[in-house]
C-alpha positions in Angstrom: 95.4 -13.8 -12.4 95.0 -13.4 -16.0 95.9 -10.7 -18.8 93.4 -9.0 -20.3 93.2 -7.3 -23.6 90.2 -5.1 -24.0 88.7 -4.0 -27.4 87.1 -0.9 -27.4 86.3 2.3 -30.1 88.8 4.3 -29.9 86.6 7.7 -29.7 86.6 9.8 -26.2 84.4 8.5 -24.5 84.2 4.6 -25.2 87.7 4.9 -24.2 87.0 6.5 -20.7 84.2 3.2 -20.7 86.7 1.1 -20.9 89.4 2.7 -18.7 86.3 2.5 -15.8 86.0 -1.7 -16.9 89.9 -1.7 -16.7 89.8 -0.2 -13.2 87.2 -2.7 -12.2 89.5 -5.8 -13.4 92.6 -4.4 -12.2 91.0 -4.0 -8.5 90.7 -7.7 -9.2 94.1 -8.3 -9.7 94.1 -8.4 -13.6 96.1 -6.8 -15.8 94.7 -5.1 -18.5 95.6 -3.4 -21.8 93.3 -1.5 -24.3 93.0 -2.6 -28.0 91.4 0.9 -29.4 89.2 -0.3 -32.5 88.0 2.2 -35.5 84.3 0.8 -36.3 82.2 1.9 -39.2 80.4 4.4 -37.1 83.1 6.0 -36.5 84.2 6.4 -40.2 81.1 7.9 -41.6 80.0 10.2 -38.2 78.2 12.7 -41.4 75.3 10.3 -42.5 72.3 9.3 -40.4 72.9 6.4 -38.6 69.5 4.7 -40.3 71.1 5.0 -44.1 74.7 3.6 -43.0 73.3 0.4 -41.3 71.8 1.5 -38.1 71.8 -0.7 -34.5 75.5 -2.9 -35.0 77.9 -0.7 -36.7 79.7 0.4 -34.1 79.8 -3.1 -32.7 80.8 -5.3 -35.0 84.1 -4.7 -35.5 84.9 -4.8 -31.6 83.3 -8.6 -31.4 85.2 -9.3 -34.7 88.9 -8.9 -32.6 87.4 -10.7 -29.7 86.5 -13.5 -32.7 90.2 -13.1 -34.5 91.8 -13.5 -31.1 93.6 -10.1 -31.1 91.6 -9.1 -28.3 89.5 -10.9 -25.1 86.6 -8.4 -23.8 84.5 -6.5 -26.3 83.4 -3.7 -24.6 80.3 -1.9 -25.8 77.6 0.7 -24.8 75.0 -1.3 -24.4 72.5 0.9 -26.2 74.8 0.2 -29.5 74.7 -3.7 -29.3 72.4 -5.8 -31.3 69.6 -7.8 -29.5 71.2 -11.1 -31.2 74.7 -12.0 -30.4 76.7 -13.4 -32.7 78.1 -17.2 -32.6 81.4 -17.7 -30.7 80.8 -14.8 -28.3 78.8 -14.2 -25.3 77.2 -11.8 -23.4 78.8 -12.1 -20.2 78.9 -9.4 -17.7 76.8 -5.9 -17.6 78.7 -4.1 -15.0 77.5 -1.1 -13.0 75.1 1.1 -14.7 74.7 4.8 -14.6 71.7 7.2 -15.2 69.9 5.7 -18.2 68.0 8.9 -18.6 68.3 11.3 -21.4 69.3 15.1 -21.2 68.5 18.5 -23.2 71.7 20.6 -23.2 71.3 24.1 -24.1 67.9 24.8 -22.9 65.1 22.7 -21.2 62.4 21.4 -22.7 60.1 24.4 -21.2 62.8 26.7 -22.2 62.5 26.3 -25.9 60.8 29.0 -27.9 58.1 28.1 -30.4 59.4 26.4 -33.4 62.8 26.3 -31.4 65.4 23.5 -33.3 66.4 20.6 -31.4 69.4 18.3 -32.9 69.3 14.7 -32.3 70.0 11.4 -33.9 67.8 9.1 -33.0 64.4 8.4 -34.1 63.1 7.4 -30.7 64.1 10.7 -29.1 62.9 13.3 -31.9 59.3 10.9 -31.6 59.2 11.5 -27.5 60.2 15.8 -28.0 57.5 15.5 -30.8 55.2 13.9 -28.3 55.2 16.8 -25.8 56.1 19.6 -28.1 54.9 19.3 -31.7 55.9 22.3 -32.4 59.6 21.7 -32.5 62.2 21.7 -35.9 64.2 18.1 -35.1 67.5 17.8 -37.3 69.9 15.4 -37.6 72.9 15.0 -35.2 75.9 13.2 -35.6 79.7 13.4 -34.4 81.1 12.3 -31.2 80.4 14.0 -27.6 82.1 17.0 -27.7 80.9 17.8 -31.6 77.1 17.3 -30.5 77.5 19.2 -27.6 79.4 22.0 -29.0 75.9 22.1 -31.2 74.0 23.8 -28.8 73.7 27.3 -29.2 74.9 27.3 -32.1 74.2 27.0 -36.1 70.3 27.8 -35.4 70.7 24.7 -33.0 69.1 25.5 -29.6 69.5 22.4 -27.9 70.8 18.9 -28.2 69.8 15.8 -26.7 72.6 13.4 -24.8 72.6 10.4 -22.7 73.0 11.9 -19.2 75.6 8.4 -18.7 78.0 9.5 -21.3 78.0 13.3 -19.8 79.0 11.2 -16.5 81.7 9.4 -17.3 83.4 12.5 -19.3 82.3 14.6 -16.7 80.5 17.3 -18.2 77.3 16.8 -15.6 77.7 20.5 -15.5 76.2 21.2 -19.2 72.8 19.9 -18.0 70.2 21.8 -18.8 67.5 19.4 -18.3 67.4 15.4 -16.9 64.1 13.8 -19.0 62.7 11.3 -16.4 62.8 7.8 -17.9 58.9 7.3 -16.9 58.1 9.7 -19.3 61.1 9.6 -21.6 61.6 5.7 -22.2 65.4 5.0 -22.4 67.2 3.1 -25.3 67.7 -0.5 -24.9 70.7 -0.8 -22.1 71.5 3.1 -22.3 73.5 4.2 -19.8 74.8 0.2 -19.4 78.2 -1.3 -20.5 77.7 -4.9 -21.8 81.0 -6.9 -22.2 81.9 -9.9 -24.5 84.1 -12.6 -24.6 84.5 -16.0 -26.1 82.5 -18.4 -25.1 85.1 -21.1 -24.5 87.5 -18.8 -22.9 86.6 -20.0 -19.7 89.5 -17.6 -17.9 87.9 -14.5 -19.6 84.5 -15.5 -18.4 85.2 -16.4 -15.0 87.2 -13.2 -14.5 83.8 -11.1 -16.0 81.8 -12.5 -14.0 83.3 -11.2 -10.9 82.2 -7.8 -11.7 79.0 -8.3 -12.8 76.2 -6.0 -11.7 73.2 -9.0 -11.2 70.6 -6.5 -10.5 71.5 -4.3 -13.5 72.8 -7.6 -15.6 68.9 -9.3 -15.2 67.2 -5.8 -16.2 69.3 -5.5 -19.5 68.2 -8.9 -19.9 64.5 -8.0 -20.3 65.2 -4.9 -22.4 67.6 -6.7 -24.6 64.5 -9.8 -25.0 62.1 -6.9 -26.0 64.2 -5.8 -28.5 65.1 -9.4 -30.1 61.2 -10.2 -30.2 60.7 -7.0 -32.3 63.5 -8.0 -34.8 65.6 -6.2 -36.9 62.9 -5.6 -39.1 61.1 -3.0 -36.6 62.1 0.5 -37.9 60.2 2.4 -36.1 61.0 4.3 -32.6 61.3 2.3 -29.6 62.6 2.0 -26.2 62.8 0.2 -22.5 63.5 0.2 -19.2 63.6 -2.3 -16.3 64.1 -2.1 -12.8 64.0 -4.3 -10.5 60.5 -4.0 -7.8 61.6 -6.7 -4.9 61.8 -10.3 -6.6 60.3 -8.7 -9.9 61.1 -7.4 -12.7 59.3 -4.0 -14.2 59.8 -3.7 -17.4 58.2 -0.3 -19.2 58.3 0.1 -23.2 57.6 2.3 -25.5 56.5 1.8 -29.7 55.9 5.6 -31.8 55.0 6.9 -35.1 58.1 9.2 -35.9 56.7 12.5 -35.8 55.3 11.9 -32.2 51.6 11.8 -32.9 51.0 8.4 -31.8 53.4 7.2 -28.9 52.3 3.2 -27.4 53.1 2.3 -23.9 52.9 -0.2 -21.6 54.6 -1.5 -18.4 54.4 -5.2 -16.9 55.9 -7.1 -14.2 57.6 -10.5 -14.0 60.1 -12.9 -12.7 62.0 -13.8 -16.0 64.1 -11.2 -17.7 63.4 -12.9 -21.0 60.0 -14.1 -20.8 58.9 -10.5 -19.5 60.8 -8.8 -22.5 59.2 -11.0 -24.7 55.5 -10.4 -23.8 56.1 -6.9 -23.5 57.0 -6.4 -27.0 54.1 -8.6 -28.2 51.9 -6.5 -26.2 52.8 -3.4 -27.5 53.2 -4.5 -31.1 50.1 -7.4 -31.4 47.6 -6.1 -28.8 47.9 -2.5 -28.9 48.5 -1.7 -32.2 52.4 -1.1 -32.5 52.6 -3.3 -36.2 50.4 -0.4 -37.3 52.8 2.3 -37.4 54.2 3.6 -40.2 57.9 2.4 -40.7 56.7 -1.4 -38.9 58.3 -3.9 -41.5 
């Protein structure tokens, strides 16, 4: 059996991410070190994620010791990688994934007050709270776990919205104030997925991540992951998806909104290839219905 060495951020919780792919290797009879990474993200955790380079910058660095050889595995949320991998690396093993759902913490959704103030990062989820309660003050959120959640109830900040995954795996369940059902509340690309790297002729590597992929999960962060790449890089305006797997099909649902929640596309389709289904669903949203209309579409 081989040695691993696994780069990772170095923050709380991508840590305890890849602790839980160490385990998984280990059970294998691996051994495994971590090689804790600072990315770009991580240095600027003040500015919105839009103005300092969005989707990728707190990747990059991780594939870059995988590509330098001072690591093997890049471990990633799966939410933060790019839809386009870059040359020498490959995606090659989506282990277990937890709830991809997103959570309020501080009050529910029906809890809020007129004109209450929700804090939140991302585009997508301040477009889907907008959707359902126009009433609501979004602001910007930033900072690792325990700074975002420390948020709520605080600072004129009534609640804050999480990835119920990351509240998992730092075991915090218990500050739940509300689970958003993804049917409703279309996830990130891969949230609540871990997507690992490695070279693509390190055979070893590969072999050895492959033993703990997840094939159901693998194949539906496939389709979301092809939905995302047929938008491009150029899309800046909200979006999101979700597969699952219905028997020998894929379902793939996706979302495309204005930012301020006013106009929120959606669609859901079925299929036997991940990438071919991820594909037409993102033509579909953005030729047939309208999505390259938005305001922000570039």
């Amino acid at each position: 059996m081989s040695r691993l060495r696994l780069a990772t951020r170095s923050s709380p919780l991508a840590l305890a991410q890849a602790n839980f792919v160490g385990s998984l290797l280990r059970e294998k009879g691996h051994e495994v070190s971590l090689v804790p990474v600072t990315t770009s993200g991580d240095t600027n955790d003040v500015a919105p994620l839009s103005q300092i380079g969005g989707q990728g910058i707190f990747t990059v660095e991780v594939q870059r010791a995988v590509l330098r050889g001072d690591a093997d595995v890049a471990v990633h949320s799966a939410k933060d990688l790019p839809s386009v991998t870059p040359d020498g690396i490959l995606l090659a093993c989506v282990p277990d994934r937890r709830d991809p759902a997103d959570v309020l913490v501080g009050r529910s959704l029906a809890g809020l007050g007129p004109g209450a103030t929700v804090a939140t990062g991302s585009p997508r989820r301040r477009s889907l709270l907008l959707e359902r309660r126009p009433d609501l003050t979004i602001v910007e959120l930033r900072g690792n776990m325990a700074t975002r959640l420390a948020k709520a109830g605080r600072d004129g900040i009534d609640a804050v919205v999480a990835a119920a995954a990351a509240l998992e795996r730092l075991g915090l369940t218990n500050q739940v104030a509300e689970r958003l059902e993804p049917s409703w509340f279309v996830p990130q690309v891969g949230q609540g997925a871990l997507a690992l790297e490695a070279g693509e002729m390190d055979v070893d590597t590969l072999e050895a991540l492959h033993s703990i992929d997840n094939h159901e999960w693998s194949t539906c962060v496939r389709a979301e992951r092809a939905f995302l790449r047929e938008l491009g890089v150029g899309c800046s305006v909200p979006v999101g998806a979700y597969a699952t797997l219905r028997g020998a099909l894929i379902e793939l649902s996706g979302i495309m909104a204005s930012l301020d929640g006013s106009t929120v596309l959606r669609a859901t389709l079925q299929g036997e290839n991940a990438e071919a289904l991820g594909t037409k669903l993102a033509m579909t949203l953005r030729d047939e219905m309208g999505g390259a209309e938005l305001s922000g579409w570039r």
